[in-house]
N, C-alpha and C positions, 0 to 999 in steps of 0.2 A: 500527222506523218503519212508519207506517201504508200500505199501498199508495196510497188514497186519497189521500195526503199526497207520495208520488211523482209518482201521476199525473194531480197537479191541475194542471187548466188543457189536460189533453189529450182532446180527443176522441175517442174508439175507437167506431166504428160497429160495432151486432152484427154477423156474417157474412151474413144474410138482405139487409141494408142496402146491404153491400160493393158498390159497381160495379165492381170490378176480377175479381168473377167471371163466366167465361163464360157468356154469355147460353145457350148450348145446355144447358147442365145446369142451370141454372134453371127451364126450357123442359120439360126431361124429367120434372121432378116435378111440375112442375104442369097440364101436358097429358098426356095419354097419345096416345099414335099412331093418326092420323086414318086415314093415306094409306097403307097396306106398301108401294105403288110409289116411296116419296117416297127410299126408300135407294137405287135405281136410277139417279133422278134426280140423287140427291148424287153417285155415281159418275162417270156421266156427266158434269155438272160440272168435279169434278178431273179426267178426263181433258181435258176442253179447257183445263183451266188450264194441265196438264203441254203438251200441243200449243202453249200460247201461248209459256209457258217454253220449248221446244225450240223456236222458228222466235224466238223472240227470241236466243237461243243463238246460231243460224245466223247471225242479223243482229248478233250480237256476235263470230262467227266470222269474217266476210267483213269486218267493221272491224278486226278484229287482223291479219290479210292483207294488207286496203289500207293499211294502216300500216305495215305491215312491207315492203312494197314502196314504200312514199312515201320512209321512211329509207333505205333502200339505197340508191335514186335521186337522195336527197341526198348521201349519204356519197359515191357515185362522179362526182358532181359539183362534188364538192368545197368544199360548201355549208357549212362549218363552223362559222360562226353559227347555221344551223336547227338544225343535229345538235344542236349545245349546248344548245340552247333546249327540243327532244325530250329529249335524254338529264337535262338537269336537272328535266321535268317528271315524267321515269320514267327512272331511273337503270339500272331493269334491262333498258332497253330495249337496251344496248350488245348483251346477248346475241345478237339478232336480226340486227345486223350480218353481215352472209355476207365479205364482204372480211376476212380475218384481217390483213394488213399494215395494213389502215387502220380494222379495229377496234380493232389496237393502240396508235394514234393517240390514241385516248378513253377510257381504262386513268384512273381518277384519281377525283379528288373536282373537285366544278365548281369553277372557277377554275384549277385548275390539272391538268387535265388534263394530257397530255404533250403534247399539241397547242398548249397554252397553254405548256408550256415551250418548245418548241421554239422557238414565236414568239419567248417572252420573248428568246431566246438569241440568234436570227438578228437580230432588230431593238435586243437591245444593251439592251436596259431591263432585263435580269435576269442575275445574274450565277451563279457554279455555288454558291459564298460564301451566297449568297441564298435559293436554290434548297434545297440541303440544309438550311439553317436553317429554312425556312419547313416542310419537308414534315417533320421532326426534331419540333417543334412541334406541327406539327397534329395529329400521330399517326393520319391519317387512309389506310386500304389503298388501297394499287396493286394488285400482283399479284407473284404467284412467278413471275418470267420464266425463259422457256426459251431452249437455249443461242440459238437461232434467233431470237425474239423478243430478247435480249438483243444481239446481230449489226445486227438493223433498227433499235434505238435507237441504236446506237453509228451505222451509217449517218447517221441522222440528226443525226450529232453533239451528240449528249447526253453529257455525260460522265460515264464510266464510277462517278464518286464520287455521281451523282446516282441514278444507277441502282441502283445498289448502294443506297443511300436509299429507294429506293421499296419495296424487295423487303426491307427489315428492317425499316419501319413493317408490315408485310404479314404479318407471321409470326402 
């Protein structure tokens, strides 16, 4: 088969034509170099781009900070609507929790967090029946709970068959 016959009806621009090549080596074969100061100048340049980059950084710094102080101060206020709302926006936000009894709280996938079970349990809408079926199901991780961390859910009256649920989706 004919190439032409391939590739009729496409237009292939020669390389000289391309706009997707950078304007600077274009630049370099067709000018020669005016200025020898002008590579000083580019340098200087990138360092103020790198200074913008680092003081944007900073100012990307001090928002991970005030964030990380905003959740805390919700989590010990016991705000667990907001947390939810934070941790579903950024899930890995849990990490930054400093409370470990009440970051274990927020162990889960959104909806059913254990905070959401617990609810579900205390107020009777959710059963244990329920509870393993759904997490069986979703196949979605908790975590490997420690003897400790296992102790506070049990506290909490979670039962032991839910628990054990969480922590064999989790492997």
């Amino acid at each position: 088969m004919d190439t032409n016959q391939i590739n009729k009806g496409i237009e292939i621009s020669p390389p000289e034509l391309n706009t997707s090549i950078p304007a600077p080596t274009i630049e370099k074969k067709v000018e020669p170099k005016k200025n020898p100061s002008a590579k000083s100048v580019g340098k200087k340049d990138a360092t103020k781009k790198s200074n913008k980059t680092s003081l944007n950084n900073e100012t990307d710094t001090d928002k991970s900070e005030s964030a990380i102080k905003e959740l805390n101060q919700k989590v010990k206020e016991s705000k667990t609507r907001e947390v939810r709302e934070i941790l579903n926006a950024n899930p890995k936000a849990i990490d930054m929790i400093e409370e470990s009894e009440k970051k274990l709280l927020y162990v889960g996938p959104s909806g059913w967090r254990v905070i959401d079970i617990i609810e579900g349990l205390r107020n009777g809408r959710l059963r244990e029946k329920e509870i393993v079926s759904h997490i069986k199901a979703a196949k979605l991780p908790y975590k490997k709970y420690s003897y400790d961390e296992i102790q506070a859910l049990l506290k909490q009256k979670i039962p032991f068959k839910v628990i054990n649920t969480m922590m064999t989706v989790s492997k």
